[in-house]
BAGU-586389 format. One line per 5 residues: their letters; for each residue x, y, z of N, C-alpha, C. Coordinates in pm, whole numbers. Example, Ala and Ser with C-alpha at 12.3 -4.5 7.8 and 13.67 -1.06 7.14 Angstrom:
as = 1319:-569:780:1230:-450:780:1320:-330:780  1285:-225:708:1367:-106:714:1290:3:787 $
This chain:
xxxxx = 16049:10224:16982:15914:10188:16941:15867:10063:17017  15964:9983:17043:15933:9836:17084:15876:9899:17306  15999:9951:17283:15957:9963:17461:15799:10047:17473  15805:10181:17391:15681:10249:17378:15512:10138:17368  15556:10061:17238:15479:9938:17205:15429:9791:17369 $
xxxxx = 15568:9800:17424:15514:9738:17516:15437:9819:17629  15467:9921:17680:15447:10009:17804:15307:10027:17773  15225:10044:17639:15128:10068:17586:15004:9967:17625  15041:9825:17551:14998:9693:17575:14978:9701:17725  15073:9702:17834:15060:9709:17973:14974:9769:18013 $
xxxxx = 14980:9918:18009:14877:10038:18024:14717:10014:17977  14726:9992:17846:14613:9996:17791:14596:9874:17697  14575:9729:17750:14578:9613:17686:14414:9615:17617  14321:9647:17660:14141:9692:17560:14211:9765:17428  14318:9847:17433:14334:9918:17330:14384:9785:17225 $
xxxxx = 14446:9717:17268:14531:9652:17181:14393:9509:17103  14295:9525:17186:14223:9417:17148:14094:9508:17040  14074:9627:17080:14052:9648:16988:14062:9663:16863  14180:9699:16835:14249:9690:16717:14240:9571:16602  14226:9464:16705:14246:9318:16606:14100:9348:16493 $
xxxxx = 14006:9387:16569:13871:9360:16475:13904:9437:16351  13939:9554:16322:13978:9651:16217:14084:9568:16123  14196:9486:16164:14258:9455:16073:14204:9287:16039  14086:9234:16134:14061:9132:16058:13959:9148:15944  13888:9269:15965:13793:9311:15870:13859:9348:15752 $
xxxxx = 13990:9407:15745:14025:9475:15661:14149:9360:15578  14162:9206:15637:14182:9141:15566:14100:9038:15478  13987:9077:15545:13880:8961:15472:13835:9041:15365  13831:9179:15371:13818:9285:15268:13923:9252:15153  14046:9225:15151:14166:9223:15085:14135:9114:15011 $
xxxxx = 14104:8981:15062:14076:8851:15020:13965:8860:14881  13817:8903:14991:13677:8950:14933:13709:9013:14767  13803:9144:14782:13778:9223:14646:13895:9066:14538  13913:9021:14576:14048:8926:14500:13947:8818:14450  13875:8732:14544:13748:8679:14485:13650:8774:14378 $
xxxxx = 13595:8917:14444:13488:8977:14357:13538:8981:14196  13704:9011:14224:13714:9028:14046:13761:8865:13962  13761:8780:14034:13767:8646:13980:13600:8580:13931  13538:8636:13970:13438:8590:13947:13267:8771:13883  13360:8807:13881:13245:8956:13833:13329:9014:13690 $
xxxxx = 13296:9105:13617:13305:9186:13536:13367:9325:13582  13464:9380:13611:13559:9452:13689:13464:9613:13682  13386:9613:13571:13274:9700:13586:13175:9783:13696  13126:9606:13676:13020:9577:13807:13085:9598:13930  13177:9502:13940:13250:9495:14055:13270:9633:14119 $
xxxxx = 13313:9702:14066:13364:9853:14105:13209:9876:14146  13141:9929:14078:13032:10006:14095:12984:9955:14258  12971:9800:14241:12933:9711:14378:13022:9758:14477  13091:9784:14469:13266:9806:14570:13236:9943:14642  13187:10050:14512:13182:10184:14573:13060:10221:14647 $
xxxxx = 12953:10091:14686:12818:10096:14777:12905:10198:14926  13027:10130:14939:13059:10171:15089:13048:10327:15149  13054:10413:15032:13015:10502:15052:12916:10556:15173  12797:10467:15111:12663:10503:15233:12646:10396:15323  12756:10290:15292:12790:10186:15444:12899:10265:15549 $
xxxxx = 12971:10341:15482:13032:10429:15570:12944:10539:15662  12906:10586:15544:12760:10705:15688:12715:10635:15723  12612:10515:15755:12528:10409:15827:12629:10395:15920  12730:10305:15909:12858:10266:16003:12858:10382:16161  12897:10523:16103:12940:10645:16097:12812:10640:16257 $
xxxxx = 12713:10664:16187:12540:10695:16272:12543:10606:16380  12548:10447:16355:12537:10381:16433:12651:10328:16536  12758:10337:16479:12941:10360:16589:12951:10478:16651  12946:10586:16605:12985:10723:16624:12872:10786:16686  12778:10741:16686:12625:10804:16687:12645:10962:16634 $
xxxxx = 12697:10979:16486:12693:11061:16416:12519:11111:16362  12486:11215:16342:12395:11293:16309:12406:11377:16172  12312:11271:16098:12316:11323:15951:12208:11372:15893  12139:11470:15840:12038:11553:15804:12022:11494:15676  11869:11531:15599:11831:11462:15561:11928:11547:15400 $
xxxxx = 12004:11704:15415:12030:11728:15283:12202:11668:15319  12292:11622:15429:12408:11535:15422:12357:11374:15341  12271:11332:15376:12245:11233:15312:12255:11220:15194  12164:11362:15109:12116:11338:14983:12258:11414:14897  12400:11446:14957:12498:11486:14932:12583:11366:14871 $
xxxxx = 12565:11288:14981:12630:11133:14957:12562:11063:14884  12435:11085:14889:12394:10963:14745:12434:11055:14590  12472:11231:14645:12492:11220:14491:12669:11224:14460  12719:11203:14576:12874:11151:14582:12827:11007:14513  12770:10913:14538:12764:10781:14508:12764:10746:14384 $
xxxxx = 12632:10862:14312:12611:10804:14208:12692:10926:14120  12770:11019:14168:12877:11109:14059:13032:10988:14058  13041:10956:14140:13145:10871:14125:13129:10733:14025  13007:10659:14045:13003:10553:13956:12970:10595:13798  12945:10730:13773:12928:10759:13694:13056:10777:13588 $
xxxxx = 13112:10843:13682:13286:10874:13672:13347:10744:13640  13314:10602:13720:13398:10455:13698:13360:10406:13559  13240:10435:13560:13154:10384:13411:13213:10468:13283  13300:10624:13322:13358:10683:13190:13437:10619:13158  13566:10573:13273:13696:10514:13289:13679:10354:13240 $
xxxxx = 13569:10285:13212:13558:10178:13180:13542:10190:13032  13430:10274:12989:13412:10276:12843:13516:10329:12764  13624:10407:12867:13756:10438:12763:13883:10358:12783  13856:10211:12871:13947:10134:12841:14053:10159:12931  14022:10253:13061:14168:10256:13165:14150:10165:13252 $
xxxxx = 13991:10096:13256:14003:9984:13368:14060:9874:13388  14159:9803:13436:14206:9718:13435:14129:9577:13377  14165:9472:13270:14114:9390:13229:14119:9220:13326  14050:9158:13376:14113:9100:13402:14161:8940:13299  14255:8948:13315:14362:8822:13165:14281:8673:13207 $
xxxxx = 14218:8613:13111:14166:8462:13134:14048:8486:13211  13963:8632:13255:13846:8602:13340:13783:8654:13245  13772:8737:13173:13688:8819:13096:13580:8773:13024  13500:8850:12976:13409:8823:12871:13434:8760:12733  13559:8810:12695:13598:8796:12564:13706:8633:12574 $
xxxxx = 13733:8616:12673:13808:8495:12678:13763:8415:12633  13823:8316:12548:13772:8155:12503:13763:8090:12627  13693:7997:12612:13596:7887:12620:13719:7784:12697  13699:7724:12797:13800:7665:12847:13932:7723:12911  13893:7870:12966:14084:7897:12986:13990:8017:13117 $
xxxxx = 14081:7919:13252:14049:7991:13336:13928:7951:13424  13890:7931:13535:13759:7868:13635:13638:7925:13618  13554:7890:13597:13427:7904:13545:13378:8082:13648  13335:8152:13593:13263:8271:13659:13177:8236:13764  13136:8286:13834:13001:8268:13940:12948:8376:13963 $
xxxxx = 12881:8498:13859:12864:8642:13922:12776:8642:14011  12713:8602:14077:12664:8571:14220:12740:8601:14325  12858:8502:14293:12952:8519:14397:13049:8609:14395  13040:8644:14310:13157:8789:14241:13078:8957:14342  12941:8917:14301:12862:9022:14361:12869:9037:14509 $
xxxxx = 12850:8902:14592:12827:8899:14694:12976:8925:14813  13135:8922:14680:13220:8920:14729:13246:9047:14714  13210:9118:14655:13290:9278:14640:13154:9358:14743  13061:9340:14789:12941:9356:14892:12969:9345:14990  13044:9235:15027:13149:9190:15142:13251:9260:15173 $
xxxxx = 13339:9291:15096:13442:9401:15095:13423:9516:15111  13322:9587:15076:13234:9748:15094:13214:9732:15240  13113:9605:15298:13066:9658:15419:13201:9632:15501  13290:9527:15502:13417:9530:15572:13498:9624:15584  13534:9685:15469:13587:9812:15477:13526:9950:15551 $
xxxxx = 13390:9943:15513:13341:10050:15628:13320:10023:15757  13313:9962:15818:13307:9926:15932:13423:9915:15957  13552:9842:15919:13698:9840:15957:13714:9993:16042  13701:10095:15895:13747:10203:15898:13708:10272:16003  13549:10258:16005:13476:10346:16120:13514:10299:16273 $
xxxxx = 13495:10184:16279:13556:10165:16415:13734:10158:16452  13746:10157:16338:13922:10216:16373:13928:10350:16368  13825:10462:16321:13818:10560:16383:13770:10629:16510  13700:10553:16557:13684:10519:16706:13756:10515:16779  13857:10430:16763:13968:10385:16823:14057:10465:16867 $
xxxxx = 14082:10553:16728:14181:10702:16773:14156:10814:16800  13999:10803:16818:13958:10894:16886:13895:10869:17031  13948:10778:17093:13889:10760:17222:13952:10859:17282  13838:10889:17379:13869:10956:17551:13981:10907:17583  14059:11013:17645:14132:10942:17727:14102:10936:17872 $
xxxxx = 14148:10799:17979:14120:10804:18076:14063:10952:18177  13948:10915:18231:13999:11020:18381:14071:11012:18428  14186:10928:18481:14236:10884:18574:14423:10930:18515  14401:10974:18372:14537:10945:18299:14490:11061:18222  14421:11171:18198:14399:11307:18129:14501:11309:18060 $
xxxxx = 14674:11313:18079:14771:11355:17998:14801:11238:17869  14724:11127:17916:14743:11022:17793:14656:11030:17703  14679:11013:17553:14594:11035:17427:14637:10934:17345  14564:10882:17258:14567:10788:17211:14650:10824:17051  14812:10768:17080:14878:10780:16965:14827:10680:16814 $
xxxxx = 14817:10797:16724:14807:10727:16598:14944:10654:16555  15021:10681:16542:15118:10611:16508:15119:10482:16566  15128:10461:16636:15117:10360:16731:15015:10241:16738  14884:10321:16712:14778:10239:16667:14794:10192:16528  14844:10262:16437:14831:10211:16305:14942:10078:16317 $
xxxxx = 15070:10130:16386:15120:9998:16383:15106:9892:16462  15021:9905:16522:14924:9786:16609:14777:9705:16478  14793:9809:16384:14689:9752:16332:14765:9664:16192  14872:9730:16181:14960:9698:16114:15009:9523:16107  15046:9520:16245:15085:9410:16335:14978:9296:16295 $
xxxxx = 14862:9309:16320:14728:9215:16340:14745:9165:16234  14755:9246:16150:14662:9250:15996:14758:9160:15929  14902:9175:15925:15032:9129:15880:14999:8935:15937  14939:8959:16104:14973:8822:16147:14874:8736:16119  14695:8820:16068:14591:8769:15995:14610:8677:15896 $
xxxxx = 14668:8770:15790:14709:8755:15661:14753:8596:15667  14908:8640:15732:15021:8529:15753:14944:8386:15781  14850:8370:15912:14775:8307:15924:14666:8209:15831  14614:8296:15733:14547:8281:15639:14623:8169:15494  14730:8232:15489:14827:8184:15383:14867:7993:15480 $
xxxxx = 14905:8002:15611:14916:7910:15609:14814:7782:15588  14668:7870:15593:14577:7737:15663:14524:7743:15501  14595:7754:15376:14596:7729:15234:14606:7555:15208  14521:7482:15173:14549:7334:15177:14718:7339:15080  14696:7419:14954:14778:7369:14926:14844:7475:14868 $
xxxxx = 14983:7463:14963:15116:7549:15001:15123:7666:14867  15167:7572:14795:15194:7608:14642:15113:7770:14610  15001:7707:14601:14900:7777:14527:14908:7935:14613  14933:7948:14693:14942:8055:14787:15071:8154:14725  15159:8048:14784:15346:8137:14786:15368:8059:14661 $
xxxxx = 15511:8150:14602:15592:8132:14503:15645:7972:14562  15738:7856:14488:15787:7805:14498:15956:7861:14538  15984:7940:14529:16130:8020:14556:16125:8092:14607  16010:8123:14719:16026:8226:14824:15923:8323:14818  15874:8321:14945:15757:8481:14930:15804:8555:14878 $
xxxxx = 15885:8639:14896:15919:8743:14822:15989:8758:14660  15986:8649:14601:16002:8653:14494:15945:8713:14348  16010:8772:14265:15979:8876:14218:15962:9011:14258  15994:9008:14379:15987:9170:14455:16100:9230:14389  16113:9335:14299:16222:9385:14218:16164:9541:14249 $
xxxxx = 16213:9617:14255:16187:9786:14359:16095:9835:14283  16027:9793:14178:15882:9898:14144:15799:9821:14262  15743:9683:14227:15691:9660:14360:15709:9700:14498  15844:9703:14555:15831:9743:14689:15811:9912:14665  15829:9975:14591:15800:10133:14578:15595:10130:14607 $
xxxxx = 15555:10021:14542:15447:10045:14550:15415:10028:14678  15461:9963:14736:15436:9884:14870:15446:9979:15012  15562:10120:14948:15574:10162:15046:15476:10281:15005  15478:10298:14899:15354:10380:14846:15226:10379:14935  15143:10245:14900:15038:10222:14968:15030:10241:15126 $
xxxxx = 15165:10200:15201:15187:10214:15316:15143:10368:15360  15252:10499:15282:15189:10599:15286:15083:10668:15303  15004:10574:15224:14894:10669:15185:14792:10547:15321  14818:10460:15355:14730:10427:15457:14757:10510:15618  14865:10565:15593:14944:10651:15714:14842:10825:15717 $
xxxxx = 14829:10854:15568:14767:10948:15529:14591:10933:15574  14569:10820:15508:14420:10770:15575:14435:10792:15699  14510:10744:15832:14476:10741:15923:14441:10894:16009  14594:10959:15927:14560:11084:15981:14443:11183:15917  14343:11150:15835:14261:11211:15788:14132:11173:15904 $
xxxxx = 14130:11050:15914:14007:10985:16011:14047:11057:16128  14160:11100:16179:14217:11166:16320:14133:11265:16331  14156:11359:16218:14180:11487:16218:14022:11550:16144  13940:11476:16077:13846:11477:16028:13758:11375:16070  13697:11271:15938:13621:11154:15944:13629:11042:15842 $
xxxxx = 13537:10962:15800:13525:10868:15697:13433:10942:15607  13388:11013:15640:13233:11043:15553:13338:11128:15466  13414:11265:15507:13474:11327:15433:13556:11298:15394  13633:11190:15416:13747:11111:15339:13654:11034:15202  13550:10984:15242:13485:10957:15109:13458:11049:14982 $
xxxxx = 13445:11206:15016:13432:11290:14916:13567:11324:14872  13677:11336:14964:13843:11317:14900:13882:11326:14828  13775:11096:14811:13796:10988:14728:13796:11000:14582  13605:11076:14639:13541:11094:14476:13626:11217:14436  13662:11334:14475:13795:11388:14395:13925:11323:14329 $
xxxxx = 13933:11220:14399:14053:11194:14378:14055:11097:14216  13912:11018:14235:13864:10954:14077:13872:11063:13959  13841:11190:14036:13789:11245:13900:13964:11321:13838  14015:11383:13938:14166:11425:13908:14253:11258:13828  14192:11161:13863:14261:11044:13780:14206:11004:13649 $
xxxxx = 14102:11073:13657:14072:11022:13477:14081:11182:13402  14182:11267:13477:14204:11424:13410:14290:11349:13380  14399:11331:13466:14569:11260:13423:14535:11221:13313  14469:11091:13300:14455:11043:13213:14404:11081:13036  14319:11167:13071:14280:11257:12917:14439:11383:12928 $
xxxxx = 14500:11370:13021:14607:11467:12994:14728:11401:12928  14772:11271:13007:14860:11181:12934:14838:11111:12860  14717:11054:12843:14698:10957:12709:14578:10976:12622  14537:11098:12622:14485:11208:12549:14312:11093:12509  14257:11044:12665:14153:11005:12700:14033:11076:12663 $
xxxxx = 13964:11108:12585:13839:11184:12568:13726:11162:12638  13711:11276:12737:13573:11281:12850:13419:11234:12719  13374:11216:12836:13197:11135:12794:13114:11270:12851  12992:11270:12814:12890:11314:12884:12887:11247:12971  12933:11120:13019:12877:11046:13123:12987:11086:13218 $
xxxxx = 13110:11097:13214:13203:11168:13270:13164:11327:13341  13151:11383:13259:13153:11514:13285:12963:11518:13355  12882:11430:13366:12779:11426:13436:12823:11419:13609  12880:11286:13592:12969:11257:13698:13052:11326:13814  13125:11416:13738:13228:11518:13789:13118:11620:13844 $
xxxxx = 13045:11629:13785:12976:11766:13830:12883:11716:13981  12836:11625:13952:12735:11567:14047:12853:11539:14180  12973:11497:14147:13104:11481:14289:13092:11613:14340  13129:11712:14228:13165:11887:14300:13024:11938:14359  12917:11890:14298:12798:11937:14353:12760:11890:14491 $
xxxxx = 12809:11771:14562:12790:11722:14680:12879:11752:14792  13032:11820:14726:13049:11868:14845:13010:11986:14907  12980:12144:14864:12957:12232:14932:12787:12154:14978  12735:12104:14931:12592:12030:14931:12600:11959:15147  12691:11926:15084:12730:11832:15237:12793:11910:15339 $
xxxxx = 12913:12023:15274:12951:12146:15382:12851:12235:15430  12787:12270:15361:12652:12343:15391:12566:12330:15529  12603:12158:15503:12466:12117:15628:12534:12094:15701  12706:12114:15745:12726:12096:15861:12684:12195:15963  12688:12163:16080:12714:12268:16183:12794:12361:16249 $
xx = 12708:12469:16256:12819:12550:16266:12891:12609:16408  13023:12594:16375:13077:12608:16550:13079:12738:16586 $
């Protein structure tokens, strides 16, 4: 990997600089949603979070110079608003995560004062970072390959762990220029408390960003967004399946308006 990794860099050093922008976007995204729920209502926040949707098609039009009709459009706004509809069931039945000392219900003195201003403007931040990350890191693996080099194609693997790389040395970066040490890292070591549910998750997420990549390969962002909104609605089934969750009208409005946007949006593609 290391020799492949260098021969790459040599060959194709633009490739490697591209890359950085995707994982610095996609750490200020990481940061952004960590602020939005310190300072928002995890509600809001979400709903604000899932704008990216139609920052992803915008992204999409203007990177890709993708071509979207006026009934793909009106597919995704009703992906947009079947999904928040769907977050708003999952909230009123209590699966949304609370956050401890920020909440509404917290006393008076416990925990840094709210700023939903800034709560708003940070999970807004994170939507458009994330779409744009994504879209132009789909760019990326889908470039031409040279005239000059026809048999070379631009490995995903390779790129992801180039983006991998950035993002890791972003981060790292970030943590150091923390005034104060503490507040960042554990006192006994970064990795402390890492006990194997965490790293399971860790490699979990890894997965499924491996999975992302090859979906943007092999497809796009726009249809990875409708996936998504499947993937909300199969998580609040689990949930009325395992913890015997009772759907809303506002739920089952929701769900229908997700399933209604995709043949809505297959429809208007083109046909090969």
């Amino acid at each position: 990997v290391l020799c492949r990794s260098r021969a790459d860099a040599i060959a194709h050093p633009e490739a490697w600089l591209h890359v950085g922008l995707p994982a610095l976007l996609y750490t200020v995204q990481n940061n952004a949603i960590y602020v939005g729920y310190s300072h928002l209502d995890a509600s809001v926040g979400m709903l604000v979070y899932q704008s990216k949707i139609l920052f992803t098609a915008a992204f999409s039009v203007y990177l890709l110079a993708k071509r979207l009709g006026r009934a793909q459009w009106s597919a995704l706004v009703l992906l947009r608003v079947g999904v928040g509809l769907v977050i708003v069931y999952g909230l009123r039945s209590g699966r949304t995560p609370v956050k401890h000392g920020h909440g509404h219900g917290a006393p008076h003195g416990h925990g840094p004062a709210q700023n939903p201003l800034l709560g708003f403007g940070a999970f807004l931040i994170a939507a458009l970072c994330t779409s744009a990350a994504s879209v132009y890191f789909e760019s990326v693996i889908k470039a031409t390959p040279h005239r000059s080099e026809p048999q070379v194609t631009p490995s995903l693997w390779l790129r992801s762990l180039q983006l991998c790389v950035y993002a890791s040395a972003v981060a790292a970066l970030g943590v150091a220029l923390v005034p104060d040490p503490h507040a960042a890292t554990s006192p006994r070591g970064w990795l402390h408390g890492f006990t194997l549910l965490p790293w399971l998750c860790v490699l979990w997420n890894g997965a499924g960003g491996l999975l992302v990549a090859v979906c943007m390969k092999q497809a796009d962002n726009i249809l990875r967004g409708f996936a998504q909104g499947l993937a909300i609605i199969c998580s609040a089934l689990g949930s009325y399946l395992l913890f015997a969750l009772q759907p809303t009208t506002t739920f089952l409005l929701g769900s229908l308006l997700v399933l209604a946007s995709i043949p809505t949006y297959a429809n208007a593609l083109p046909r090969s």
